[in-house]
C-alpha positions in Angstrom: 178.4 41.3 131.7 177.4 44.7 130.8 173.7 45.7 131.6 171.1 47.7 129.5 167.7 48.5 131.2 164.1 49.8 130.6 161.8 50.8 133.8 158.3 51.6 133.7 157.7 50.7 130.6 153.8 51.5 129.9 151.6 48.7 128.6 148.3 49.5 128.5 146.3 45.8 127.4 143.4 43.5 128.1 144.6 41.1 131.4 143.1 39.5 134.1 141.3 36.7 135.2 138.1 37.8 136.4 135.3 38.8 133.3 135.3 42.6 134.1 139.2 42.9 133.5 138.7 41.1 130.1 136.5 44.0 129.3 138.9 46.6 129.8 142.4 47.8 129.5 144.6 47.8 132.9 148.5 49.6 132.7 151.4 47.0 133.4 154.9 48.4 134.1 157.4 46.2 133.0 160.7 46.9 134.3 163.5 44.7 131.9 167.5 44.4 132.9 169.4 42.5 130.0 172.8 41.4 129.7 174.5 43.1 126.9 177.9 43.6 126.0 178.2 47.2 125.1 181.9 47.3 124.7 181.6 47.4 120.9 179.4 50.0 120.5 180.6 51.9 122.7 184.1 51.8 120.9 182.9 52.3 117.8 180.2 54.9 118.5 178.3 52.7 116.2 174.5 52.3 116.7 174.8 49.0 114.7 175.6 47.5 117.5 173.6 48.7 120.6 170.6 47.4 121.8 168.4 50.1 120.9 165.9 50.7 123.7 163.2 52.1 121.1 162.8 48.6 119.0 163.0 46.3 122.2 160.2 48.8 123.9 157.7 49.0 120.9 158.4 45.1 120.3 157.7 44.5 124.0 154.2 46.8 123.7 153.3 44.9 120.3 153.7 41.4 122.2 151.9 42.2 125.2 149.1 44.0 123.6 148.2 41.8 120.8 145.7 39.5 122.3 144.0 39.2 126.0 146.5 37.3 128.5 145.3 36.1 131.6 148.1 36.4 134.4 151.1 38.4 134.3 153.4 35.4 134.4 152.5 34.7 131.1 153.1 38.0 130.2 156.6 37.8 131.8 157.4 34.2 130.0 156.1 36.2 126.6 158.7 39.1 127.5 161.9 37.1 128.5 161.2 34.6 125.5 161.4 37.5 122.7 164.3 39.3 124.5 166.3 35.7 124.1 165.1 35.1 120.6 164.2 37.9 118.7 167.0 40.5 120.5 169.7 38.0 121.4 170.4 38.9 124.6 171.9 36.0 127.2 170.2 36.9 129.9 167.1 38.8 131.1 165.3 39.6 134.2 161.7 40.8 133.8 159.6 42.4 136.5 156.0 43.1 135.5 154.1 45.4 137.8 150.2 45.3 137.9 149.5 48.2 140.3 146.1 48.6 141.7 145.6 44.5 141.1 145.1 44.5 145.3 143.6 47.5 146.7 145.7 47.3 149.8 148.7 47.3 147.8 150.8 49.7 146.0 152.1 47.7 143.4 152.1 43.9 142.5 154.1 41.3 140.1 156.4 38.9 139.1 160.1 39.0 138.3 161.9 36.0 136.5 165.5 35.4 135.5 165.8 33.6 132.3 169.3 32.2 130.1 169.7 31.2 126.5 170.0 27.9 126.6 173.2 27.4 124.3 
């Protein structure tokens, strides 16, 4: 199966378990890699039937910055759920980063795997 991707895609939302995060606005980096067959639009040079990069990434922003969220697994659960549903893809692995979450770290997060169940 053919692959589209978005890395580093910004966020900037309320998350965080501890009272000062729900105060403020931290960046998560979500890095997205879906199965997509591109073969059609690519024959066609036919927009119709990409999967335009522009709507999934201001969806994805929408989502996660529409209400606080606690832990970034929700946030990934939130993200592979609307790339199944809403964009139809049949397969999806999310990776959200939350750098500066651990001061010893670079760079922290999750990365799930999730199917459409047929």
């Amino acid at each position: 199966m053919d692959k589209v991707f978005i890395n580093q895609l910004q966020v900037d939302t309320v998350i965080g378990i501890y009272d000062w995060e729900k105060e403020i606005q931290q960046s998560l980096f979500l890095d997205l890699e879906m199965d997509w067959d591109i073969s059609r639009a690519a024959k066609s040079d036919d927009y119709q039937y990409a999967l335009c990069y522009e709507t999934v990434s201001n969806r994805l922003i929408e989502l996660v910055s529409e209400k606080p969220i606690e832990l970034i697994e929700t946030v990934a659960e939130l993200v592979a759920c609307c790339l199944l549903d809403e964009f139809h893809v049949s397969k999806v692995m999310v990776t959200v980063n939350k750098p500066g979450a651990v001061k010893q770290a670079a760079n922290v997060g999750v990365k799930i795997i999730r199917t459409k169940n047929l």
